[in-house]
N, C-alpha and C positions, 0 to 999 in steps of 0.2 A: 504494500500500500504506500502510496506515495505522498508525501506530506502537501497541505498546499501550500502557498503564499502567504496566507494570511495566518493559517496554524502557524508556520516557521515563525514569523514574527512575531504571535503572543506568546509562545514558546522561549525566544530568545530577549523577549522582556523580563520575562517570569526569572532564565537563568542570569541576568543581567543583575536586578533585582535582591538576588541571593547568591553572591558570589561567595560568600565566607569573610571575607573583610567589610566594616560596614563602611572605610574610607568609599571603596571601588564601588560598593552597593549601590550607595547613594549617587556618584559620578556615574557610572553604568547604568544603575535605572533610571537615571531621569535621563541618559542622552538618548538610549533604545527608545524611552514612551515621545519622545522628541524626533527622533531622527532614522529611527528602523523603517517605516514605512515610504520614505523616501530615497531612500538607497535603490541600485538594482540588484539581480540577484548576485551577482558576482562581489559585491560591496560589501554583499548579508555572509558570501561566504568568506572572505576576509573577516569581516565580524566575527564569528563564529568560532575561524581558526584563532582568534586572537582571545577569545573566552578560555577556549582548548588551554593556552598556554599557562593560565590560571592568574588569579586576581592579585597575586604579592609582585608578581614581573609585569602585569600592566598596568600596578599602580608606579612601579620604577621609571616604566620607560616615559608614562603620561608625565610623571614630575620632572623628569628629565636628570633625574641620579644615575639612571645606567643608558648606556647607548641600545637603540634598539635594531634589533639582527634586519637580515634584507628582508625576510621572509615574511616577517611584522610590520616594515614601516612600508603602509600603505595610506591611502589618501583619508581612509576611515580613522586611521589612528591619528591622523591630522585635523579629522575632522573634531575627536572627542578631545583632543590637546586645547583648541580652540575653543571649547566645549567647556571645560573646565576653566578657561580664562575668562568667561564674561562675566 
């Protein structure tokens, strides 16, 4: 069964939401209820791999304490850096 559109994205709210850190919680779910549904899918899968990587390394690389690998810094991660600075 194949997920839709709109599942993936309440979905990736939900994990967003509940990362294990409530730094990332709070910065991750308000930018997914903000900014998930405007992405395309390819952006959602960036997203996604970047949840994968878990919420202690993207709250590093968003503050800008560790540099972030090639495979991470994508336009999404740019987007929520931004995200976090308003």
């Amino acid at each position: 069964m194949t997920e839709t559109r709109n599942t993936r994205i309440r979905r990736l709210v939900y994990q967003s939401s509940y990362t294990g850190m409530k730094e990332t919680d709070l910065l991750l779910g308000r930018f997914a209820q903000d900014h998930l549904a405007g992405l395309d899918d390819q952006e959602l899968d960036h997203y996604e791999a970047l949840l994968e990587a878990g919420d202690g390394q993207i709250y590093l690389w968003v503050s800008g304490a560790e540099p972030v690998p090639a495979q991470y810094d994508t336009s999404v991660l740019e987007l929520i850096k931004k995200f976090r600075n308003v």
